[in-house]
PyMOL commands that place a pseudoatom at each C-alpha (Angstrom):
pseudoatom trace, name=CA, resn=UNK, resi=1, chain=A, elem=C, hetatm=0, pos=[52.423, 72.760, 29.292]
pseudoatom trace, name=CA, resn=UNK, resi=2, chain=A, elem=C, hetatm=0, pos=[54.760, 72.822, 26.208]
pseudoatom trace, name=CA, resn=UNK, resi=3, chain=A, elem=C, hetatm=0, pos=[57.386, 75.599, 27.035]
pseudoatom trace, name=CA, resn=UNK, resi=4, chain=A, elem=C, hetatm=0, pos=[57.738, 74.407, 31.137]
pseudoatom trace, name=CA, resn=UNK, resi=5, chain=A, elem=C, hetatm=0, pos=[60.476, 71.674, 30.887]
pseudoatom trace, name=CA, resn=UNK, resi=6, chain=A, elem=C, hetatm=0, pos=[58.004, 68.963, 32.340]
pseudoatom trace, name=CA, resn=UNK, resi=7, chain=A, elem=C, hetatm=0, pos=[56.604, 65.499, 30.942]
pseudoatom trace, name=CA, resn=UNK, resi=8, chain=A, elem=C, hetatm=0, pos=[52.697, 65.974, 30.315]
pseudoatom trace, name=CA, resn=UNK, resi=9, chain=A, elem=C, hetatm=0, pos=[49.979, 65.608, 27.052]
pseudoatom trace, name=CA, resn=UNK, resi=10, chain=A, elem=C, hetatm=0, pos=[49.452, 68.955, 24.509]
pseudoatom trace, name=CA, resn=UNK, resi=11, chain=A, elem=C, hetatm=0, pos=[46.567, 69.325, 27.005]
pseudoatom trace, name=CA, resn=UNK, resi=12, chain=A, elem=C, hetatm=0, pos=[48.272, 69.492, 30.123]
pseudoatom trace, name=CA, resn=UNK, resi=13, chain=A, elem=C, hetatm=0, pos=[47.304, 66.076, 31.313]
pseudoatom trace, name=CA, resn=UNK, resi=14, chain=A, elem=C, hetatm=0, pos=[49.746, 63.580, 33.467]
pseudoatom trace, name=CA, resn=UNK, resi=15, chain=A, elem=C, hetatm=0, pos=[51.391, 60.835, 30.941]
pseudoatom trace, name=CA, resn=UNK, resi=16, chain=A, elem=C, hetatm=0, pos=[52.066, 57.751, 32.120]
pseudoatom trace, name=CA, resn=UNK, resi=17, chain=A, elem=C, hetatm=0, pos=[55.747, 56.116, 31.267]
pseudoatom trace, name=CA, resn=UNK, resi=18, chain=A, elem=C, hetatm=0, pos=[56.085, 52.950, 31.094]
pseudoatom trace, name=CA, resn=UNK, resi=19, chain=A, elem=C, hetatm=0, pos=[59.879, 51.309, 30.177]
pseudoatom trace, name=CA, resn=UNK, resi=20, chain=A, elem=C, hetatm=0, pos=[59.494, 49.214, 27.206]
pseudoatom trace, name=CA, resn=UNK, resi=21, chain=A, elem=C, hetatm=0, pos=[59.847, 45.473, 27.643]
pseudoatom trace, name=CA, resn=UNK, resi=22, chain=A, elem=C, hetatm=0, pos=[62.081, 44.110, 24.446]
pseudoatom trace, name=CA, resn=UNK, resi=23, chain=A, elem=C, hetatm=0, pos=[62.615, 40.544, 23.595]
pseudoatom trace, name=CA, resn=UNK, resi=24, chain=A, elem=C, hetatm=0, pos=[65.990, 38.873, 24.760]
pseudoatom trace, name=CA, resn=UNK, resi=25, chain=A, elem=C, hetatm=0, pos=[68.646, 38.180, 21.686]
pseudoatom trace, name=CA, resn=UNK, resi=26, chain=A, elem=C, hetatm=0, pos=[71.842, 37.005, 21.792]
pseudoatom trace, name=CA, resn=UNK, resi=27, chain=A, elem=C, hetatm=0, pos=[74.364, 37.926, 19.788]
pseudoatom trace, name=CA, resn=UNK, resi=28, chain=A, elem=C, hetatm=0, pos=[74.699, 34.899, 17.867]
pseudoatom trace, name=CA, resn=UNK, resi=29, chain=A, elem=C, hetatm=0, pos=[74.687, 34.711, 13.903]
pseudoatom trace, name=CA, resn=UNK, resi=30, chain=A, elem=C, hetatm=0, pos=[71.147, 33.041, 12.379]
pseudoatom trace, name=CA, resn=UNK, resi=31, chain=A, elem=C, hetatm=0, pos=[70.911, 29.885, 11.858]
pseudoatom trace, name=CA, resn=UNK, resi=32, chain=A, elem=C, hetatm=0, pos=[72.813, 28.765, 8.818]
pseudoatom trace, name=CA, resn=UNK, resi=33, chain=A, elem=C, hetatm=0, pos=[69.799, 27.705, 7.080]
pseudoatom trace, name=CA, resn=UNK, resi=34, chain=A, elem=C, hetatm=0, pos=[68.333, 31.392, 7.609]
pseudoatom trace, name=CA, resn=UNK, resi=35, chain=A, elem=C, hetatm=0, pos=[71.409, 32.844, 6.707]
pseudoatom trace, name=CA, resn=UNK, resi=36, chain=A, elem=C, hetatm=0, pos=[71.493, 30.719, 3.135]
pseudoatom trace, name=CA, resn=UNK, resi=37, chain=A, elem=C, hetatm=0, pos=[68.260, 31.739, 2.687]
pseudoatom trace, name=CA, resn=UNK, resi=38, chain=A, elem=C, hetatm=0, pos=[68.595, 35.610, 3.125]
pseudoatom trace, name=CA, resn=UNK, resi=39, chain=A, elem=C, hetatm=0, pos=[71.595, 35.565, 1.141]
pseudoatom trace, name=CA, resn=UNK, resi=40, chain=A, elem=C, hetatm=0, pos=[69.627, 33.556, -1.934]
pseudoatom trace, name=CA, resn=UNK, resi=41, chain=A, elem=C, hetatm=0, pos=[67.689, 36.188, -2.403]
pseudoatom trace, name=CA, resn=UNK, resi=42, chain=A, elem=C, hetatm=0, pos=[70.764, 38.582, -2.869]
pseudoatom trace, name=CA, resn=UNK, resi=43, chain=A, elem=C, hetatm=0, pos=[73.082, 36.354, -5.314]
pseudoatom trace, name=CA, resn=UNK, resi=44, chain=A, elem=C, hetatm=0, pos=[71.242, 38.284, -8.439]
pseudoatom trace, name=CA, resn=UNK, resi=45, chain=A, elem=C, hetatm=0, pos=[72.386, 41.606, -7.606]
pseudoatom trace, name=CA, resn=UNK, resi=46, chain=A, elem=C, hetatm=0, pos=[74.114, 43.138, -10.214]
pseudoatom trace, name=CA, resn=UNK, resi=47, chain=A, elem=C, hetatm=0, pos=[77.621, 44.870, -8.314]
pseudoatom trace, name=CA, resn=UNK, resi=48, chain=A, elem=C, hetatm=0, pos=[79.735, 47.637, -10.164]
pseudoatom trace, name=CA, resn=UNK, resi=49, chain=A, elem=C, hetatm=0, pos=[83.526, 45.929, -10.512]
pseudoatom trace, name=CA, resn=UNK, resi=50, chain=A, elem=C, hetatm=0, pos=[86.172, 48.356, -10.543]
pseudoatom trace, name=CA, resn=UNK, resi=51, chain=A, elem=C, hetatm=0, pos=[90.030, 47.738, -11.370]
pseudoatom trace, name=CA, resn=UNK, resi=52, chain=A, elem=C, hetatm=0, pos=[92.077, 50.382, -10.137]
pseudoatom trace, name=CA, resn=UNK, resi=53, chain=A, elem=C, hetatm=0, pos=[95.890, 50.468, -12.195]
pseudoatom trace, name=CA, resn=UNK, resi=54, chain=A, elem=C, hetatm=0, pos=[96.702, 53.076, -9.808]
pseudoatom trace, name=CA, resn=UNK, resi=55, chain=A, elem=C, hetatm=0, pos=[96.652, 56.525, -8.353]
pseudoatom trace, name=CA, resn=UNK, resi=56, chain=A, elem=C, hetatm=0, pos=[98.451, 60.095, -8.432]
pseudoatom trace, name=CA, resn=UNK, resi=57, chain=A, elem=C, hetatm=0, pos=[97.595, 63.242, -6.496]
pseudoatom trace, name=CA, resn=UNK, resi=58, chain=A, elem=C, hetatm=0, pos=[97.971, 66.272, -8.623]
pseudoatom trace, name=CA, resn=UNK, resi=59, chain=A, elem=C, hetatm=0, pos=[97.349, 69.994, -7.611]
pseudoatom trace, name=CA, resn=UNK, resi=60, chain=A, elem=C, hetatm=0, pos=[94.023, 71.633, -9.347]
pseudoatom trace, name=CA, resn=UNK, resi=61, chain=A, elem=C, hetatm=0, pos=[97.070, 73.743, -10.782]
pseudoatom trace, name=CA, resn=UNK, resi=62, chain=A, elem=C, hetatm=0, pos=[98.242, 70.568, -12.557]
pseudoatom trace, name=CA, resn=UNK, resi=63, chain=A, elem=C, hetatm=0, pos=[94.750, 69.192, -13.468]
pseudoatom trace, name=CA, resn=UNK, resi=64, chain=A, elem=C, hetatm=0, pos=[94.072, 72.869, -15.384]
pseudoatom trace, name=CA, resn=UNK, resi=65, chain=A, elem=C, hetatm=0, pos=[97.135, 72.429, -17.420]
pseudoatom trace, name=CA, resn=UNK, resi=66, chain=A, elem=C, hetatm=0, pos=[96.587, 68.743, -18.660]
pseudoatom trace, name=CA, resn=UNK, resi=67, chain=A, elem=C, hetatm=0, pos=[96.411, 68.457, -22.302]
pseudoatom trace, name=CA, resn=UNK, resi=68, chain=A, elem=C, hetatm=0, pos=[95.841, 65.820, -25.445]
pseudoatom trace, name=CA, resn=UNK, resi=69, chain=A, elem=C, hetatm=0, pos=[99.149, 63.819, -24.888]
pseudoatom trace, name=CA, resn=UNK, resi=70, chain=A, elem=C, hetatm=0, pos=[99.759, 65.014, -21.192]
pseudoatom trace, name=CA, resn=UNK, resi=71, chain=A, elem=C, hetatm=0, pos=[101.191, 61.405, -19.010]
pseudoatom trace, name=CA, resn=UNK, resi=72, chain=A, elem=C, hetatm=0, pos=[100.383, 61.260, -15.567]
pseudoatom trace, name=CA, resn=UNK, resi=73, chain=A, elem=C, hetatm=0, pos=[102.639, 58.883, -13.268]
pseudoatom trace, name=CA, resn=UNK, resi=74, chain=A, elem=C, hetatm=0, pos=[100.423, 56.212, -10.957]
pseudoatom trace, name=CA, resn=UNK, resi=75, chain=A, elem=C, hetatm=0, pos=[102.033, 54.911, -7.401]
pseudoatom trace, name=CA, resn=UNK, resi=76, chain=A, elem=C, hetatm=0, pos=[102.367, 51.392, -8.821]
pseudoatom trace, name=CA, resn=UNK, resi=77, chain=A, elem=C, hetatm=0, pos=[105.283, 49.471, -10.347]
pseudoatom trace, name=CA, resn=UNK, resi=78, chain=A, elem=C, hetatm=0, pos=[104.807, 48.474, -14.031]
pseudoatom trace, name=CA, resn=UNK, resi=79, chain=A, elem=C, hetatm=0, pos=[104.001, 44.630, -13.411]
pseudoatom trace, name=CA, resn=UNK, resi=80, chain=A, elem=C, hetatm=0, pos=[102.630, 45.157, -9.690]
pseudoatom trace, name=CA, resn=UNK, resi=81, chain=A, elem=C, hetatm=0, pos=[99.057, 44.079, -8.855]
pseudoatom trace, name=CA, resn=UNK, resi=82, chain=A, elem=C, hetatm=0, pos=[96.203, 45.952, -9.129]
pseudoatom trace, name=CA, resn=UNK, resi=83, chain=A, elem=C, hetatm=0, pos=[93.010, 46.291, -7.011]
pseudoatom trace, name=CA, resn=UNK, resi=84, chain=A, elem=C, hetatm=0, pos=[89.432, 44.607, -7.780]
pseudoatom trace, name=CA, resn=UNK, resi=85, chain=A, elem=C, hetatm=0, pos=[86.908, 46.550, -5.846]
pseudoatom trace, name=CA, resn=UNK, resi=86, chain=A, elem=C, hetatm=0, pos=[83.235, 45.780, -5.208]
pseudoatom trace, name=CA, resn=UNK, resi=87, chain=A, elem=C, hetatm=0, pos=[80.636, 48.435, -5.150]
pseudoatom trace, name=CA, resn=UNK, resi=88, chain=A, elem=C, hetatm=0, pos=[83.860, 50.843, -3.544]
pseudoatom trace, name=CA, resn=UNK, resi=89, chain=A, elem=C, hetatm=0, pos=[85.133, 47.663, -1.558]
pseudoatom trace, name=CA, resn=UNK, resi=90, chain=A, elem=C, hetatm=0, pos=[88.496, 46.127, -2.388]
pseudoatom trace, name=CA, resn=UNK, resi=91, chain=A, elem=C, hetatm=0, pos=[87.773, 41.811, -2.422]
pseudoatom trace, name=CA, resn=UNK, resi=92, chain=A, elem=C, hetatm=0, pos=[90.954, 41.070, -4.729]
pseudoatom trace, name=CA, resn=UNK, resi=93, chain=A, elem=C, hetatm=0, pos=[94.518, 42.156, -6.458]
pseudoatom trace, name=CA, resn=UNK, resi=94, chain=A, elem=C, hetatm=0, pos=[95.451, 40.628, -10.137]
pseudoatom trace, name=CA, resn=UNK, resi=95, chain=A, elem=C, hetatm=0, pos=[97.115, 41.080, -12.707]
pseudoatom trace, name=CA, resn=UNK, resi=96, chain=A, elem=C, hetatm=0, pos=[96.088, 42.488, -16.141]
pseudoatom trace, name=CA, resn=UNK, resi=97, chain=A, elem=C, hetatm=0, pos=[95.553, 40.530, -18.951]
pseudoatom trace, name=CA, resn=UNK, resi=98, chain=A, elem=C, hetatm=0, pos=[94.306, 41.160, -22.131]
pseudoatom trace, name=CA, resn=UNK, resi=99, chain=A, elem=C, hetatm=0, pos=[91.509, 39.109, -23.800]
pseudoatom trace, name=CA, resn=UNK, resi=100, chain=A, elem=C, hetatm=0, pos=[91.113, 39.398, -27.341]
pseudoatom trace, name=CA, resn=UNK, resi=101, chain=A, elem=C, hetatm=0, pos=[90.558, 43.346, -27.633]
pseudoatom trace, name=CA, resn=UNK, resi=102, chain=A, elem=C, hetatm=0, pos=[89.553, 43.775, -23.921]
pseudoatom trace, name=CA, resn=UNK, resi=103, chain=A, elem=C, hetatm=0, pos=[91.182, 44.002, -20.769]
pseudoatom trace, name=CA, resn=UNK, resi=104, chain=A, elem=C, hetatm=0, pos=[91.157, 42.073, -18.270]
pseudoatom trace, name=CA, resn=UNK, resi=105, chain=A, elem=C, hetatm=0, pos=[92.141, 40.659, -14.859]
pseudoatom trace, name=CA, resn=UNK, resi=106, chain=A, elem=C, hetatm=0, pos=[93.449, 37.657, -13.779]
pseudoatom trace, name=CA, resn=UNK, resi=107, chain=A, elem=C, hetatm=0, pos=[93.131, 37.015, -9.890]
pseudoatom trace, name=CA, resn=UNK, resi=108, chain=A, elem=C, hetatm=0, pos=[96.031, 36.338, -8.051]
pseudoatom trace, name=CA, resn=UNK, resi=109, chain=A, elem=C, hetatm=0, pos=[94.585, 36.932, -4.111]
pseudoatom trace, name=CA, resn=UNK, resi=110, chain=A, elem=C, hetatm=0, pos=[91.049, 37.287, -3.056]
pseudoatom trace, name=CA, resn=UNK, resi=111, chain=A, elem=C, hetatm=0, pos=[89.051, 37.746, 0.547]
pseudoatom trace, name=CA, resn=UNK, resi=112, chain=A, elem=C, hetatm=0, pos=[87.458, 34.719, 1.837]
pseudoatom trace, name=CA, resn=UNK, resi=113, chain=A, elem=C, hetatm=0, pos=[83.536, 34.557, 0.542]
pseudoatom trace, name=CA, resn=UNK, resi=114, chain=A, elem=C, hetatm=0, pos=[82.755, 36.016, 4.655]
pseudoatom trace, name=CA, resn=UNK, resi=115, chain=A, elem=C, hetatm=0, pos=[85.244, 38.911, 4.037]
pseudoatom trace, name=CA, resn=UNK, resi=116, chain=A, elem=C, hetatm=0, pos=[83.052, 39.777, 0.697]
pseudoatom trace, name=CA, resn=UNK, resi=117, chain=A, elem=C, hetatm=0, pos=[79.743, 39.573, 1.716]
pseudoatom trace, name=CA, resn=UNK, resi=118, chain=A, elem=C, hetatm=0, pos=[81.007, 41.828, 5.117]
pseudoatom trace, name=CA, resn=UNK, resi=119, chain=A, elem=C, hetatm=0, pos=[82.411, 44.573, 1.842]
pseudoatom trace, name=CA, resn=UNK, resi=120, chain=A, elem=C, hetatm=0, pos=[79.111, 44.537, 0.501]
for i in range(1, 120): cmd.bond("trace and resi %d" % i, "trace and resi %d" % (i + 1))
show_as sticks, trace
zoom trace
């Protein structure tokens, strides 16, 4: 039955087990061909880039009393890089730059093209 502990059908009749027989792998990667051909289909994806200047811990305290005006110091140098993350993932550091009215960032160290598609 259900509540007894044992192995058997909502009727109460035997069930046979059997182990399941899966198909060998190794632990190879694809073939490169595959590979290029799965990741094709991804290049189009549209990723959120994030630069991050910097970071400051503050008590909620703190937060409550910011105001209009109120500077907050980051953990970075003035000049020192900054992060480039993918979707949450850090692939780079640079330097800002402005370009015409917009900042930017110029890349001064990135992951190797493996290391980002392993962030993402």
């Amino acid at each position: 039955g259900m509540g007894d502990g044992g192995a058997g059908a909502v009727g109460g009749d035997p069930v046979t087990v059997q182990p399941v027989a899966f198909p060998s792998f190794d632990n190879h990667l694809p073939a490169a061909g595959m590979l290029n051909g799965n990741l094709d289909l991804l290049l189009d994806v549209q990723l959120n880039l994030t630069v991050e200047l910097g970071r400051s811990e503050l008590s909620i305290k703190d937060v409550l009393e910011l105001t209009r005006g109120s500077v907050i110091e980051l953990n970075r140098v003035a000049g020192e890089a900054v992060d480039l993350f993918a979707n949450g993932k850090m692939i780079a550091k640079g330097e800002v730059v402005v370009i015409e009215d917009n900042f930017g960032l110029r890349i001064t160290s990135i992951v190797s093209p493996a290391e980002r598609i392993k962030a993402l």
